[in-house]
Predicted model as a PDB file, atoms N, CA, C, CB and O in Angstrom, pLDDT in the B-factor column:
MODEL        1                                                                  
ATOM      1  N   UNK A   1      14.211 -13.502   0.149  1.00 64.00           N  
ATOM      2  CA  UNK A   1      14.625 -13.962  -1.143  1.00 64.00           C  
ATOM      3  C   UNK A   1      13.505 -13.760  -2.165  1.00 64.00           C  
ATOM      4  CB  UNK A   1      15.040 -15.423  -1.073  1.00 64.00           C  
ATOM      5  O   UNK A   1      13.831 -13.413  -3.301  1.00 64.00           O  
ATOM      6  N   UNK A   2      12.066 -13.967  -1.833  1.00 72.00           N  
ATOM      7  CA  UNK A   2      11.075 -13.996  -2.742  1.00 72.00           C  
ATOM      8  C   UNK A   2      10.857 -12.653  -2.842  1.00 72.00           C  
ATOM      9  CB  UNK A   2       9.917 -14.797  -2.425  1.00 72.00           C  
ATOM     10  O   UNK A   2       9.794 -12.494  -3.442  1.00 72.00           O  
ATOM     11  N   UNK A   3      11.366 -11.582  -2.535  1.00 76.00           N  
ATOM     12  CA  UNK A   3      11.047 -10.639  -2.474  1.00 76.00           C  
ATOM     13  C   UNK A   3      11.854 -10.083  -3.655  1.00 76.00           C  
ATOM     14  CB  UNK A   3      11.100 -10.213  -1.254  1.00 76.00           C  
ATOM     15  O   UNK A   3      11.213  -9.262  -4.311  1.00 76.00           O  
ATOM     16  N   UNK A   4      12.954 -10.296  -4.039  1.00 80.00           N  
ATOM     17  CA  UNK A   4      14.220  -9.442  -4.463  1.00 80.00           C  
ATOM     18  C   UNK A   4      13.628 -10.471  -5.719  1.00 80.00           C  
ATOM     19  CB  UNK A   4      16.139  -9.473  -3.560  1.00 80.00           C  
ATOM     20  O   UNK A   4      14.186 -10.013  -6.717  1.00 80.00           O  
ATOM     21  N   UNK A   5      12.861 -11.517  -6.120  1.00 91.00           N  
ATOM     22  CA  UNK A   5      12.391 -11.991  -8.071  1.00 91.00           C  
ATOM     23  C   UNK A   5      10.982 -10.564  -7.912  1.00 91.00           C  
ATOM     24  CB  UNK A   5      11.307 -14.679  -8.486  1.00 91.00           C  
ATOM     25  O   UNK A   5      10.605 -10.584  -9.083  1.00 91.00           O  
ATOM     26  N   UNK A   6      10.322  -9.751  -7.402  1.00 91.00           N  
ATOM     27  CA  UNK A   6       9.737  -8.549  -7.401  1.00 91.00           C  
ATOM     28  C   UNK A   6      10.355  -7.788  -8.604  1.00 91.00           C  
ATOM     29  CB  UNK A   6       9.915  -7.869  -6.057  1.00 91.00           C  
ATOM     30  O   UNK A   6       9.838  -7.506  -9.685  1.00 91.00           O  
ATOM     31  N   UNK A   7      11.561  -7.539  -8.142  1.00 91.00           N  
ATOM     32  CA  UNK A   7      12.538  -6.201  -8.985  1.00 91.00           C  
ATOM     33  C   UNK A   7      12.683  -6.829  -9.915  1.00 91.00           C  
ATOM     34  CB  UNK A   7      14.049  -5.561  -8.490  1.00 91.00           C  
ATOM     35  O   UNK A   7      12.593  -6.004 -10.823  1.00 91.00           O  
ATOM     36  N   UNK A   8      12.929  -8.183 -10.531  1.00 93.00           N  
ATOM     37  CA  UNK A   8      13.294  -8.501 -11.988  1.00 93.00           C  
ATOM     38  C   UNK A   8      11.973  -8.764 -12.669  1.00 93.00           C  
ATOM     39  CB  UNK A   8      14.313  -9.805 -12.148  1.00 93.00           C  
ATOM     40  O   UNK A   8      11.711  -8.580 -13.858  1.00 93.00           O  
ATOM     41  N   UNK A   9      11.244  -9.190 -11.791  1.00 93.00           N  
ATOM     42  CA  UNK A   9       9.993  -9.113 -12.540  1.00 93.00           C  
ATOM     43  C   UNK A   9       9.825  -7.301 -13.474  1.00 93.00           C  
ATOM     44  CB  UNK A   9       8.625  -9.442 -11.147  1.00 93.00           C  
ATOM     45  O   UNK A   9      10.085  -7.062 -14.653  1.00 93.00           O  
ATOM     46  N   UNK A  10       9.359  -6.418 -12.495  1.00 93.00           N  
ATOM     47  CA  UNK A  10       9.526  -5.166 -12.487  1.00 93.00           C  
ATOM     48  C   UNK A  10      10.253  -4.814 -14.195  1.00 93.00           C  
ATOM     49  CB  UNK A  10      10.477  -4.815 -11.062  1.00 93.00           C  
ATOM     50  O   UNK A  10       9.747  -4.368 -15.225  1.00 93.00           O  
ATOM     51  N   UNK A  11      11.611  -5.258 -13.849  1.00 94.00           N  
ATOM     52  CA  UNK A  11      12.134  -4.859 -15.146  1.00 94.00           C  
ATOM     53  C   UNK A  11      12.447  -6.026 -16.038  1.00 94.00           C  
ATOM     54  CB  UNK A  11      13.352  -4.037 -14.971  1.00 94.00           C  
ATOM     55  O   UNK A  11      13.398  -5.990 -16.819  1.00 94.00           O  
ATOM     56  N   UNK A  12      11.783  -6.887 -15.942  1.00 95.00           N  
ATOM     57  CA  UNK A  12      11.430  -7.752 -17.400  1.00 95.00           C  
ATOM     58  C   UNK A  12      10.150  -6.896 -17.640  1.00 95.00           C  
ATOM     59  CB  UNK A  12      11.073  -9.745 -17.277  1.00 95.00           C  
ATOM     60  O   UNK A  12      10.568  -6.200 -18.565  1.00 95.00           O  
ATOM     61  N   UNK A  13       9.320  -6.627 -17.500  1.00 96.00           N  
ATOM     62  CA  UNK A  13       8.076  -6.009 -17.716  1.00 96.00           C  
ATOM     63  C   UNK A  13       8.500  -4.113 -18.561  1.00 96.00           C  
ATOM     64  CB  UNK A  13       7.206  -6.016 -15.854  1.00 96.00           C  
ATOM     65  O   UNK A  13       8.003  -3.536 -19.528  1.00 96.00           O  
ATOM     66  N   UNK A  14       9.542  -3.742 -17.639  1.00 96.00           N  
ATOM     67  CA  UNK A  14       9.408  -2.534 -18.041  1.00 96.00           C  
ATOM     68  C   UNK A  14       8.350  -1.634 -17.248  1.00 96.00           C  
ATOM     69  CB  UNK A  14       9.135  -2.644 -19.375  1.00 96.00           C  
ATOM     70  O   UNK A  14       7.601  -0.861 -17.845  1.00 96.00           O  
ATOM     71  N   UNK A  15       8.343  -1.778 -15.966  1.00 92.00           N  
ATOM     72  CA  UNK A  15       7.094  -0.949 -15.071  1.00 92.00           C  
ATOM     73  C   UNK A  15       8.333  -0.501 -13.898  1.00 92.00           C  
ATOM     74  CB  UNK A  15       5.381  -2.221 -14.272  1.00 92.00           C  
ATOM     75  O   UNK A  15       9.310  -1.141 -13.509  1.00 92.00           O  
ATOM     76  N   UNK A  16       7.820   0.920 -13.517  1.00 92.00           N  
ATOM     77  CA  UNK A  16       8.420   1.296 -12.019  1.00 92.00           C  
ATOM     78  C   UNK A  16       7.903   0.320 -10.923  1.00 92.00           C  
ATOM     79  CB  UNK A  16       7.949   2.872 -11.533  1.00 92.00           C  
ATOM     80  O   UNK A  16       6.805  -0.218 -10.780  1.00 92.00           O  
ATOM     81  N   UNK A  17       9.164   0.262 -10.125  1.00 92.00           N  
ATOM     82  CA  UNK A  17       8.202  -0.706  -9.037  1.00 92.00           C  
ATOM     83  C   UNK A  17       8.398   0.497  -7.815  1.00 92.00           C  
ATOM     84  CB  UNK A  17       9.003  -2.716  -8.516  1.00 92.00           C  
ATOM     85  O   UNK A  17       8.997   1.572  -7.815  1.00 92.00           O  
ATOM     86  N   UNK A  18       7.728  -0.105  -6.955  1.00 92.00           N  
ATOM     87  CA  UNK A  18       7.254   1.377  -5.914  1.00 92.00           C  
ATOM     88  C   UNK A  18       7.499   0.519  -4.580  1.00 92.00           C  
ATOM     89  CB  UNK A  18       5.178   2.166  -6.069  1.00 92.00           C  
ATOM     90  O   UNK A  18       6.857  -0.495  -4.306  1.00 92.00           O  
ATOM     91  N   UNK A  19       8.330   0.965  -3.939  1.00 90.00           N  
ATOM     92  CA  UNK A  19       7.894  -0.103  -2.561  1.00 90.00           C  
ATOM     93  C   UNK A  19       8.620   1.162  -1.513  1.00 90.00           C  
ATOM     94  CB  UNK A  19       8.923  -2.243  -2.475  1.00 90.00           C  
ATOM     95  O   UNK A  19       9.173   2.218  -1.822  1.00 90.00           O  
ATOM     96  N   UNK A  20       8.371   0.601  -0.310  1.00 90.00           N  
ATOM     97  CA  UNK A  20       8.079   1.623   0.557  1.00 90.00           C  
ATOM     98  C   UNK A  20       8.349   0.966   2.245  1.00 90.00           C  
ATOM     99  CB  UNK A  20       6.429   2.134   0.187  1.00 90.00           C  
ATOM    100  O   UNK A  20       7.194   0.607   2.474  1.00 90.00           O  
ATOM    101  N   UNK A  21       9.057   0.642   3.384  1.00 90.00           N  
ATOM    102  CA  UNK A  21       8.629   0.103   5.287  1.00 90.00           C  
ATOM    103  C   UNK A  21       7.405   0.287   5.352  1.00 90.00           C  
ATOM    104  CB  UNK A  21       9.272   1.038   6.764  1.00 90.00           C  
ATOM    105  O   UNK A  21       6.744   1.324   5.410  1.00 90.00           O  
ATOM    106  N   UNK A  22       7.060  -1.028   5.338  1.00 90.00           N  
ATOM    107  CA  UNK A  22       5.553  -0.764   6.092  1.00 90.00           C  
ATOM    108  C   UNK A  22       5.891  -1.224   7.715  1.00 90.00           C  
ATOM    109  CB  UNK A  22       4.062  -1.940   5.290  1.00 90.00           C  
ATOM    110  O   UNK A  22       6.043  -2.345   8.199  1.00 90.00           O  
ATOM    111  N   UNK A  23       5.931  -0.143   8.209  1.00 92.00           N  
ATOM    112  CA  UNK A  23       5.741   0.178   9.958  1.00 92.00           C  
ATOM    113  C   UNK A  23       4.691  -0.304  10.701  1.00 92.00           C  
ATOM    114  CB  UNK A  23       5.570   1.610  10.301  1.00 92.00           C  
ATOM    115  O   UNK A  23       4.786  -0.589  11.894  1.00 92.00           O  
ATOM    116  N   UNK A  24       3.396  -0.437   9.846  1.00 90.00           N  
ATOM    117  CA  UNK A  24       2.716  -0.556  10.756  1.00 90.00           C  
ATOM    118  C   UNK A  24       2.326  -2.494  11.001  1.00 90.00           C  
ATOM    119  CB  UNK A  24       1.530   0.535  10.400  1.00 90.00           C  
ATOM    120  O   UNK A  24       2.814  -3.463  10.419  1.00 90.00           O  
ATOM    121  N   UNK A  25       1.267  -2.420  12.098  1.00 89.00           N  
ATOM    122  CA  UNK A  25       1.235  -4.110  12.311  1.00 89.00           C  
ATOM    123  C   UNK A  25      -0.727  -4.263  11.774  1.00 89.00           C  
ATOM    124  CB  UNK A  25       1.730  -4.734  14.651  1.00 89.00           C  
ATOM    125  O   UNK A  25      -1.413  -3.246  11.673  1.00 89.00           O  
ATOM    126  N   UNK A  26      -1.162  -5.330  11.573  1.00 89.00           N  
ATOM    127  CA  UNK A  26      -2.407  -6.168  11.902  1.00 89.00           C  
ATOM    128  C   UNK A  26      -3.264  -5.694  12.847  1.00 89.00           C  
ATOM    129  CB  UNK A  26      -2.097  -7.423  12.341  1.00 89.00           C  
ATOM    130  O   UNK A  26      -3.877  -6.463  13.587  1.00 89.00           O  
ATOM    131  N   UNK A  27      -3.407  -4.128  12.920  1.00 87.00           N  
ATOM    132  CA  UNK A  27      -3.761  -4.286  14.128  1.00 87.00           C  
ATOM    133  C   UNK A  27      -5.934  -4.814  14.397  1.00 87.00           C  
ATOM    134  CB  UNK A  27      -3.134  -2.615  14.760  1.00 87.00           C  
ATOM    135  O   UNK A  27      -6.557  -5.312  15.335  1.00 87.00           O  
ATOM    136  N   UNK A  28      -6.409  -4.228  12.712  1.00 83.00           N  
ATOM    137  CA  UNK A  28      -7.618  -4.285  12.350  1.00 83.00           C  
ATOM    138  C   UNK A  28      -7.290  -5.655  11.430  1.00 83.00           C  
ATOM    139  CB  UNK A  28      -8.224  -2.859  11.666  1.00 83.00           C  
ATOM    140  O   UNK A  28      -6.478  -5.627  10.506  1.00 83.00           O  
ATOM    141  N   UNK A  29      -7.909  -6.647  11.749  1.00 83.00           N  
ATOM    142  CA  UNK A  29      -8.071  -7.404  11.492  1.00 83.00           C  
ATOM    143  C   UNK A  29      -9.142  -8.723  11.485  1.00 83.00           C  
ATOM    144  CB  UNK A  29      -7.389  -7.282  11.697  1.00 83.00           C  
ATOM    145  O   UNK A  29      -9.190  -9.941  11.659  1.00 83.00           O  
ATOM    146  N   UNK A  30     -10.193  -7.201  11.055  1.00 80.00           N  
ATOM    147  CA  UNK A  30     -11.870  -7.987  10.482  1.00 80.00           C  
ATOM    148  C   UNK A  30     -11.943  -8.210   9.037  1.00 80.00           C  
ATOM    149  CB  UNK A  30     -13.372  -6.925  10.754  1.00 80.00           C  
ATOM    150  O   UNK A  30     -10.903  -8.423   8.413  1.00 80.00           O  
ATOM    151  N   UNK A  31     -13.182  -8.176   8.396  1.00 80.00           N  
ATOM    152  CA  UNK A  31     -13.074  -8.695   7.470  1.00 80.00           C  
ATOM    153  C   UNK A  31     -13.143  -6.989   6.246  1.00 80.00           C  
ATOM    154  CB  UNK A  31     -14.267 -10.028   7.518  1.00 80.00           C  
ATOM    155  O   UNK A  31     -12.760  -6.796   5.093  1.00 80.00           O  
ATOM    156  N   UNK A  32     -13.722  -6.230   7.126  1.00 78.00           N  
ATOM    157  CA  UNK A  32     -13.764  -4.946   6.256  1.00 78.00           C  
ATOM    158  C   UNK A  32     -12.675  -3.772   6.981  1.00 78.00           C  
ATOM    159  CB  UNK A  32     -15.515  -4.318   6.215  1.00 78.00           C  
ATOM    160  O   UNK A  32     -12.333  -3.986   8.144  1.00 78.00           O  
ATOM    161  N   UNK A  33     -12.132  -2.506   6.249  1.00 79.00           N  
ATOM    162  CA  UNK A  33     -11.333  -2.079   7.387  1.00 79.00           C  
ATOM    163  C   UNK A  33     -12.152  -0.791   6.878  1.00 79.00           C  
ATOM    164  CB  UNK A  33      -9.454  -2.227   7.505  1.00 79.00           C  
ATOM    165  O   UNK A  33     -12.844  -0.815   5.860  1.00 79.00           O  
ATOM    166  N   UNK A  34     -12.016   0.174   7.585  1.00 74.00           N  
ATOM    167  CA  UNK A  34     -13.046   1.471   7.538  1.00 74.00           C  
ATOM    168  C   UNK A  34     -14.525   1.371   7.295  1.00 74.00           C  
ATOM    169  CB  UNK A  34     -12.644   2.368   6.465  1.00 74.00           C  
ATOM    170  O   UNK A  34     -14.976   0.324   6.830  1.00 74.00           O  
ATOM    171  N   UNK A  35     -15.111   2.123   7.502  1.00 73.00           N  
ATOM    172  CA  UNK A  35     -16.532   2.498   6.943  1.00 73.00           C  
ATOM    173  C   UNK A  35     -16.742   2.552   5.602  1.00 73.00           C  
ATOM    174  CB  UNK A  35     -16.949   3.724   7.349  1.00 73.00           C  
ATOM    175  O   UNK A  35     -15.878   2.848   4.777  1.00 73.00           O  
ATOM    176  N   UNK A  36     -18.432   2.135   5.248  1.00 76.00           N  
ATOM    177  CA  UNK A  36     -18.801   1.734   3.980  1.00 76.00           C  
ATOM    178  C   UNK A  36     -18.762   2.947   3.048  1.00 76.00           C  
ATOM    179  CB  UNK A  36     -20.146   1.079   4.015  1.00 76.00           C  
ATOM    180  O   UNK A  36     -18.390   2.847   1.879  1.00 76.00           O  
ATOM    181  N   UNK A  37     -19.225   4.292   3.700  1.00 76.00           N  
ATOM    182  CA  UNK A  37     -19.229   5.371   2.807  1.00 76.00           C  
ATOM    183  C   UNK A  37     -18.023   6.453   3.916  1.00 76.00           C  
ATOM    184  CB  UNK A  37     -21.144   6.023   2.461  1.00 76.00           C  
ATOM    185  O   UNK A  37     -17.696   6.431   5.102  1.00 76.00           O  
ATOM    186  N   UNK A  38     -17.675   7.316   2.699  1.00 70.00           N  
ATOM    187  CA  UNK A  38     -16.596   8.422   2.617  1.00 70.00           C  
ATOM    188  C   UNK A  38     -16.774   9.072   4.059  1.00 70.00           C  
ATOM    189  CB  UNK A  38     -16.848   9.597   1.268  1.00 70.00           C  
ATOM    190  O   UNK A  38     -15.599   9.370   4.275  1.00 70.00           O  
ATOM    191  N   UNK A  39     -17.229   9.341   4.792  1.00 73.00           N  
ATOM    192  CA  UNK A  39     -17.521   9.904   5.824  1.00 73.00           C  
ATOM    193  C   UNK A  39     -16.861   9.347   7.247  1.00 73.00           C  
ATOM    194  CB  UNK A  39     -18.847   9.886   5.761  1.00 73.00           C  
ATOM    195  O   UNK A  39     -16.060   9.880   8.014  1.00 73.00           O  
ATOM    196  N   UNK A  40     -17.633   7.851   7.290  1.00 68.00           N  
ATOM    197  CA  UNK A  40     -16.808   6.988   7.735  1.00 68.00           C  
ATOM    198  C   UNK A  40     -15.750   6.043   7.719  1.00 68.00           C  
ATOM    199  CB  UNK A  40     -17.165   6.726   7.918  1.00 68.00           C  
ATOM    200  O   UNK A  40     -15.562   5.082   8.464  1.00 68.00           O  
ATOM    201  N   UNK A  41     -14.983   6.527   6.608  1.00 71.00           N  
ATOM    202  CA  UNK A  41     -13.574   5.421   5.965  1.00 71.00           C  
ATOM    203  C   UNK A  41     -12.610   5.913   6.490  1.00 71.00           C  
ATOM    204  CB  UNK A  41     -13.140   5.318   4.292  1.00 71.00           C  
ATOM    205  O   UNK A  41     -11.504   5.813   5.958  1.00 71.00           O  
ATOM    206  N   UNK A  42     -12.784   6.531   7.602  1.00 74.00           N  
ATOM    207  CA  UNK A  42     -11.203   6.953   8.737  1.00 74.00           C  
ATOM    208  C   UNK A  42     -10.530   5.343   8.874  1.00 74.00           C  
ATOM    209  CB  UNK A  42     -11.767   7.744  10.955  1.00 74.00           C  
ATOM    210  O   UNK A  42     -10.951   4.204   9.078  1.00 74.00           O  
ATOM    211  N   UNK A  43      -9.403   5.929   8.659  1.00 79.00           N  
ATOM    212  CA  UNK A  43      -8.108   4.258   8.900  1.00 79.00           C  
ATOM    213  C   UNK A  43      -7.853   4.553  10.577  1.00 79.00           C  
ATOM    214  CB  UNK A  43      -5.835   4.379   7.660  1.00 79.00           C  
ATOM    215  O   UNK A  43      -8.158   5.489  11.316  1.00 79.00           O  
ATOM    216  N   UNK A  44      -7.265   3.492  10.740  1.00 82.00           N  
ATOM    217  CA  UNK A  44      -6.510   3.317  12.108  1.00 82.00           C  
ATOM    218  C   UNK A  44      -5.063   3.453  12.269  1.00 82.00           C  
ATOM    219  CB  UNK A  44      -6.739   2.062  12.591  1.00 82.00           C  
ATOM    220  O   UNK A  44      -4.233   2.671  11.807  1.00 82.00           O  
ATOM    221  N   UNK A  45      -4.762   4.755  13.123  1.00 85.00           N  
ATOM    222  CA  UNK A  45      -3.077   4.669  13.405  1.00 85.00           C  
ATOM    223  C   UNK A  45      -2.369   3.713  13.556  1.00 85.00           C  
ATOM    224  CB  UNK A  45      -2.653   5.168  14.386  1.00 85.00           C  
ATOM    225  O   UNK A  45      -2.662   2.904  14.437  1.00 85.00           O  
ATOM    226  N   UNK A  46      -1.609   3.583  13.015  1.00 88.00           N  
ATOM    227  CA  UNK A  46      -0.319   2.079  13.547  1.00 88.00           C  
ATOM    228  C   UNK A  46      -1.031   0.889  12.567  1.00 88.00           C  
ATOM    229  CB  UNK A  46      -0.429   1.353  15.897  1.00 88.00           C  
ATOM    230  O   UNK A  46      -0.453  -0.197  12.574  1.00 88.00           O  
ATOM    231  N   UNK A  47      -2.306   1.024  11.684  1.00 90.00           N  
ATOM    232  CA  UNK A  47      -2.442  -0.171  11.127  1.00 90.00           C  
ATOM    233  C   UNK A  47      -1.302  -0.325   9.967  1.00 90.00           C  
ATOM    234  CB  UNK A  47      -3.892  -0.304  10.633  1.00 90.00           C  
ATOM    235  O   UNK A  47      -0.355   0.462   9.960  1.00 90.00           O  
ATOM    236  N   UNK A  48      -1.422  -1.449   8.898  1.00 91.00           N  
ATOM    237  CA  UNK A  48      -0.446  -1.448   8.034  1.00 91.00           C  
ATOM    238  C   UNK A  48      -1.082  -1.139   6.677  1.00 91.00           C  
ATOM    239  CB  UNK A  48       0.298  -2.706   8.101  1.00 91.00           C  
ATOM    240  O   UNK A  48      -0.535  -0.890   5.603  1.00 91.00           O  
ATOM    241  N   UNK A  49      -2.610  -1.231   7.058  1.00 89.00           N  
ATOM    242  CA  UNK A  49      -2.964  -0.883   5.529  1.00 89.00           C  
ATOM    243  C   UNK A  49      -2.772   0.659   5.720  1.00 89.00           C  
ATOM    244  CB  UNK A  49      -4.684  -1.387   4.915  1.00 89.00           C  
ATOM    245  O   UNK A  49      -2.479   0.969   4.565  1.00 89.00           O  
ATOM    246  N   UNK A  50      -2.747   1.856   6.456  1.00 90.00           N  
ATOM    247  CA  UNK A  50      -2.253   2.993   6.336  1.00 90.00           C  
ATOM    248  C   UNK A  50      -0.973   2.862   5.538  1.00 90.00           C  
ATOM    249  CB  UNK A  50      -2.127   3.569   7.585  1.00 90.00           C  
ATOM    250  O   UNK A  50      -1.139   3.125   4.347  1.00 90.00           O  
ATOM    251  N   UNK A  51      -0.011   2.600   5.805  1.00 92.00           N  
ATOM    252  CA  UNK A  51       1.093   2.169   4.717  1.00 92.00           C  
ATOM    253  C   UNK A  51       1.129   2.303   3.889  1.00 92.00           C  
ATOM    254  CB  UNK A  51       1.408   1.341   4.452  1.00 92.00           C  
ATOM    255  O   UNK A  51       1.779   3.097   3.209  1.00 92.00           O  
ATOM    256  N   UNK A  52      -0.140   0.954   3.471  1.00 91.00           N  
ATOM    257  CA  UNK A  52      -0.083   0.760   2.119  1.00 91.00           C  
ATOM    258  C   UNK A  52      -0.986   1.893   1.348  1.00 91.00           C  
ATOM    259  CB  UNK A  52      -0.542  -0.700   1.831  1.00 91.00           C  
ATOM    260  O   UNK A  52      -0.724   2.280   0.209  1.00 91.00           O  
ATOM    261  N   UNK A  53      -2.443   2.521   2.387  1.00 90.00           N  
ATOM    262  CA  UNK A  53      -2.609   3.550   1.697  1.00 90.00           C  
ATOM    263  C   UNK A  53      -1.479   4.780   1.310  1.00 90.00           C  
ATOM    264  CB  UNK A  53      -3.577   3.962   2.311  1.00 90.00           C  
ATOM    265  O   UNK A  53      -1.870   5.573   0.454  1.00 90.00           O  
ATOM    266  N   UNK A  54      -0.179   4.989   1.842  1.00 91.00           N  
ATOM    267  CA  UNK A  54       0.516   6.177   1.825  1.00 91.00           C  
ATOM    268  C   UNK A  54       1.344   5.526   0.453  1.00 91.00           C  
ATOM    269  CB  UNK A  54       1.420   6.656   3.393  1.00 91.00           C  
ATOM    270  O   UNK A  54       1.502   6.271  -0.514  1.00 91.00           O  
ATOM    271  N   UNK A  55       1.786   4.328   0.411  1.00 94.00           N  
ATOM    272  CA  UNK A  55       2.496   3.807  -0.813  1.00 94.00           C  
ATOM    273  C   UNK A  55       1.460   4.040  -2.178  1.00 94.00           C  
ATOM    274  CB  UNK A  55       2.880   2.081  -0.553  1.00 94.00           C  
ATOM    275  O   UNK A  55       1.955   4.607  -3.151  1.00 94.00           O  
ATOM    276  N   UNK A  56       0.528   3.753  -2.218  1.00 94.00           N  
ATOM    277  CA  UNK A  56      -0.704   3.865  -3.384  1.00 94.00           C  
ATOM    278  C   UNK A  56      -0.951   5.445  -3.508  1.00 94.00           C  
ATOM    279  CB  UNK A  56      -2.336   2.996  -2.860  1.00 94.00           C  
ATOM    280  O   UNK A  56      -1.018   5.969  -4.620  1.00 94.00           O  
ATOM    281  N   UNK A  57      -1.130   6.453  -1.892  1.00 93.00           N  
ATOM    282  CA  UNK A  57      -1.592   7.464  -2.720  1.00 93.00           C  
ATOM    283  C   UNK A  57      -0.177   8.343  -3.649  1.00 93.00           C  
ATOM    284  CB  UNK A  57      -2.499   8.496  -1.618  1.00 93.00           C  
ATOM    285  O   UNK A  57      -0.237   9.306  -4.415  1.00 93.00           O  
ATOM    286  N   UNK A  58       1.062   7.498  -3.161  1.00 92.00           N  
ATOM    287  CA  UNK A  58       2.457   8.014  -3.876  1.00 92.00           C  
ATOM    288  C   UNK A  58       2.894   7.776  -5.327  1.00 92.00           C  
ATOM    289  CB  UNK A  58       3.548   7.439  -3.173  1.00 92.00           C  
ATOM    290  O   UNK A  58       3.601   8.372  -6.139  1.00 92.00           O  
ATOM    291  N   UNK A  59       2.097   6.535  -5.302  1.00 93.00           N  
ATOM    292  CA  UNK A  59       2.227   6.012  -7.107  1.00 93.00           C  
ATOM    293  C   UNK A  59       1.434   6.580  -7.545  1.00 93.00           C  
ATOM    294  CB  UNK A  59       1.997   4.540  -7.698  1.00 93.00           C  
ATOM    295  O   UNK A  59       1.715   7.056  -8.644  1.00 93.00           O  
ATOM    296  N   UNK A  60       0.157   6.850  -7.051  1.00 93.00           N  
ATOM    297  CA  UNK A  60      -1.065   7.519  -7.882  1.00 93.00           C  
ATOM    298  C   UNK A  60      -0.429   9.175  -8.315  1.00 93.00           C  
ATOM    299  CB  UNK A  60      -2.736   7.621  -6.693  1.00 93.00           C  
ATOM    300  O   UNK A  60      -0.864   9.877  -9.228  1.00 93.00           O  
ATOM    301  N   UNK A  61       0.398   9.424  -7.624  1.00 92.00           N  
ATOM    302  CA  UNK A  61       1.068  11.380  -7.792  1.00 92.00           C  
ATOM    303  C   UNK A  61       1.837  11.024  -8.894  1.00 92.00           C  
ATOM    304  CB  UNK A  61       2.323  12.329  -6.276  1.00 92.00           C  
ATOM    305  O   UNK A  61       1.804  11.852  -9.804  1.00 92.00           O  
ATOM    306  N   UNK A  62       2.538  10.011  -9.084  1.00 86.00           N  
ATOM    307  CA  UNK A  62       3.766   9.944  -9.982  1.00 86.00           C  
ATOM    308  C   UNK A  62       3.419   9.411 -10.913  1.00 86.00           C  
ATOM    309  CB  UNK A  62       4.894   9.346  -9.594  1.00 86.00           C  
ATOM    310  O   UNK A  62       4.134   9.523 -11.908  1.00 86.00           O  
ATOM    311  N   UNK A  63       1.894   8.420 -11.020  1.00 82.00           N  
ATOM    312  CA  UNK A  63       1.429   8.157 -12.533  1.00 82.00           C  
ATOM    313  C   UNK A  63       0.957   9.159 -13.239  1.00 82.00           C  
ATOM    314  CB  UNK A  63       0.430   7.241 -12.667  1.00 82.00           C  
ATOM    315  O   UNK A  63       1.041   9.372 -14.449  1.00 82.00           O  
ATOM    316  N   UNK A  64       0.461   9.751 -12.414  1.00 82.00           N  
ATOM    317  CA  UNK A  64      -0.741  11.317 -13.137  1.00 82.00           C  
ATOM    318  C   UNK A  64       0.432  12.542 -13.652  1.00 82.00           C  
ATOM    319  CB  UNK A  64      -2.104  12.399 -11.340  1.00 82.00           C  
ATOM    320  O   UNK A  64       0.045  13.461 -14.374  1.00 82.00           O  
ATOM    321  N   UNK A  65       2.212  12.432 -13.107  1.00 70.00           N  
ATOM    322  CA  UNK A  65       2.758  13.466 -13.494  1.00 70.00           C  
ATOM    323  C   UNK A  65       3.572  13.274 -15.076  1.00 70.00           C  
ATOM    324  CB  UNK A  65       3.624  13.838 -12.308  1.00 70.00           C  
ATOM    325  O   UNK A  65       4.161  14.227 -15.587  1.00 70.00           O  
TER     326      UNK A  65                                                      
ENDMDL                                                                          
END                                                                             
């Protein structure tokens, strides 16, 4: 239910909303997730912030077009 005041929010505002299954689970669940620098910031398969990175790098394509 708290999910579906999201979309009216969305369009009282006037913004695309972007949402996306997140598949994956908790599986990293420290306090940092990847490495501090670019080299080492590999994600973990099956986590859920992969997800959410694939939802973010999708809005980021469609703001820039």
């Amino acid at each position: 239910m708290g999910q579906d005041a999201i979309e009216f929010v969305a369009k009282a505002l006037e913004v695309p909303l972007y949402r996306q299954v997140i598949k994956g689970t908790a599986i990293n669940q420290g306090s940092e997730y990847g490495g501090r620098n670019a080299k080492d910031a590999g994600g973990i398969t099956g986590d859920e912030t992969e997800d959410l990175y694939t939802l973010l790098s999708r809005v980021k394509v469609k703001s820039n077009a």
